[in-house]
C-alpha positions, 0 to 999 in steps of 0.5 A: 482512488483510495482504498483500504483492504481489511486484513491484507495481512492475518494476524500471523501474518502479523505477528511474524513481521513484529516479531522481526522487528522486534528482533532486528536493528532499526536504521535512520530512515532519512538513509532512504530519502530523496534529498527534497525530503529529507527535512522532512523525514523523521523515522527508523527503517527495519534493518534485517539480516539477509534470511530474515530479510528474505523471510519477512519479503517473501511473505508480505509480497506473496500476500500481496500478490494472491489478494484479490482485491489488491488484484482487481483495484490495482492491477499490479505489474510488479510490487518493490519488495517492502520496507517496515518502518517505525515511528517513536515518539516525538517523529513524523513524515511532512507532507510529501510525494514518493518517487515515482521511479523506483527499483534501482537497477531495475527502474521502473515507474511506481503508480500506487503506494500502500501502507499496512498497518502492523499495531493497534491503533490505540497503541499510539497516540498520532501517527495518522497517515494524512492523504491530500485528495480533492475532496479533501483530507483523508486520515487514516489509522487502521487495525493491525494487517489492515491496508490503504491503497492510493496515488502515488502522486497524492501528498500526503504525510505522518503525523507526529507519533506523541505516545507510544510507538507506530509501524508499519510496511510500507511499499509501491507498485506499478500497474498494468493500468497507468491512468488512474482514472481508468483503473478506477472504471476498472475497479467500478465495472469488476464490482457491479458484475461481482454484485450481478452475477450474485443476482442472476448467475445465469443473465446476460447482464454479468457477461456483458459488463464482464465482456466491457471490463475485459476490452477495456483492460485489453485496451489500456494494460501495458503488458 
């Protein structure tokens, strides 16, 4: 499961984290690292003061939240509260997988993890977020407020920026749905009714894969 949502965030949306950003002070993002990692990790982590901190969170989560899509791909439980990270020239990520216990001291299991692209992507040259899936590589550079969904168990890593600057926001989330696959049936069924009901709004066919969509998700969600 990989999917990207357009305009997660507005282009408001967006300039108001930049404007954070370019406001506030960067720390070493090796801070956050697992020490497997560590190597491997060449970036700076946003550091904001606490009301702008709030500020910037509170928006990303709320848009996040009221997504539809994100909604119905993801099914989240809860959503960490996300970090913006910046690539200058000369850094990267190597291949890695994220942790998937988060949350401090509030664990809790992450399934899905998300970039949101914040600048354009002719801005900076590399950068490319690389996903390991099996039918191969994914690379993916996205317009400003543009998103990609994906496993957190996928490996996958930051190229080399080599001109200009990247950042993003990145964060995970937990879903009700912890099997991956399911989520996906669940995804494939909300979007076949959504295609029926705009056929035939008034046949049985939209109600009937409604019903299997809803009693699968009664089956497999973790309240």
């Amino acid at each position: 499961m990989l999917r990207v949502i357009r305009q997660i965030l507005s282009p408001d949306d967006v300039a108001a984290v930049r404007e954070a950003a370019a406001a506030g002070q960067f720390a070493d993002g090796m801070l956050s690292a697992g020490f497997l990692v560590a190597d491997r990790k060449n970036n700076e982590e946003l550091a904001l003061g606490r009301t702008q901190r709030d500020h910037v969170v509170r928006m990303v989560l709320q848009r996040l939240w009221q997504n539809k899509q994100l909604q119905i791909v993801v099914r989240p439980r809860r959503i960490l509260p996300p970090i913006v990270s910046r690539y200058q020239s000369g850094m990267r990520y190597g291949d890695h997988m994220d942790n998937v216990i988060m949350g401090g001291a509030q664990p809790f299991r992450v399934d899905c993890s998300i970039t949101i692209f914040l600048n354009e992507a002719d801005s900076y040259e590399g950068g490319e977020l690389v996903i390991n899936t099996s039918p191969g590589e994914q690379r993916i550079k996205l317009d400003p407020g543009d998103a990609v969904i994906y496993p957190t168990h996928f490996v996958h890593r930051v190229e080399e920026v080599t001109k200009g600057e990247r950042l993003a926001c990145v964060t995970w989330m937990e879903s009700l749905v912890r099997d991956v696959g399911r989520c996906e049936v669940l995804y494939d069924l909300a979007i076949a009714a959504e295609h029926v009901h705009k056929m035939e709004p008034e046949g049985d066919a939209f109600m009937s894969l409604e019903k299997a969509r809803f009693n699968l998700l009664r089956m497999w969600a973790d309240t």
